[in-house]
N, C-alpha and C positions, 0 to 999 in steps of 0.2 A: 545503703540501699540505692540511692539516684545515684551514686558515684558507680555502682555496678554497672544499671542499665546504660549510663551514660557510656563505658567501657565498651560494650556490647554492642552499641550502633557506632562507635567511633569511628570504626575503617568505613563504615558506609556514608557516614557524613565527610569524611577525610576524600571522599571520592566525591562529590558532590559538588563542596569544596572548591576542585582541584577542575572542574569542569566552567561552576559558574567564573573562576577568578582571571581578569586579566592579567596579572604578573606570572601565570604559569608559562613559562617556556618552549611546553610541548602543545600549547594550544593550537588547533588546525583552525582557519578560515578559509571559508570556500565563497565565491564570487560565482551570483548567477548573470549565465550569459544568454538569453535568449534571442537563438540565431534561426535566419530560414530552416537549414537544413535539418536542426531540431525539433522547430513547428511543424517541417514534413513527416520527420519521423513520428512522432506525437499521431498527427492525423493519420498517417498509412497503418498505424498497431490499432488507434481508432476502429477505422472503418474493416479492417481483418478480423479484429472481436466482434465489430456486430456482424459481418457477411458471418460468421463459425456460430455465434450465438443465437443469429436468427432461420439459417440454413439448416441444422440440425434439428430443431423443433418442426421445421418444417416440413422436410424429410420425411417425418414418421408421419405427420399429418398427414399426405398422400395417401401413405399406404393404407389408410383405414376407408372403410366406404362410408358415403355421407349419412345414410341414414346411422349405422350405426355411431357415425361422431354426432347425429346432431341427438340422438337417446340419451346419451350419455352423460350429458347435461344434466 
């Protein structure tokens, strides 16, 4: 019976494995480099998401008259 189950998760532990161990071969490492022009980039997607996330809500909020935005409530 434990010999079953133990069959059953074998490939998924065999991958597991094969992820945590340093002797594997095909192991990738990646090296972070934090440069200006990626901080730029970073901050320009920044400030695009809130100008898009705060102009849209806002947008509509115009359209509406104030009394009935302030009823609404």
């Amino acid at each position: 019976m434990v010999r079953n189950i133990y069959r059953s998760f074998w490939p998924a532990y065999r991958a597991i494995n094969m992820i945590g161990s340093t002797s594997s071969p095909s192991q990738l490492v990646y090296e972070l480099a934090v440069t200006p022009a990626s901080v730029g980039i970073a901050f320009a997607l920044a400030v695009l998401l809130g100008l898009i996330g705060g102009l849209l809500p806002a947008l509509r909020a115009t359209r509406v008259p104030i009394a009935v935005g302030l009823r609404s409530r």
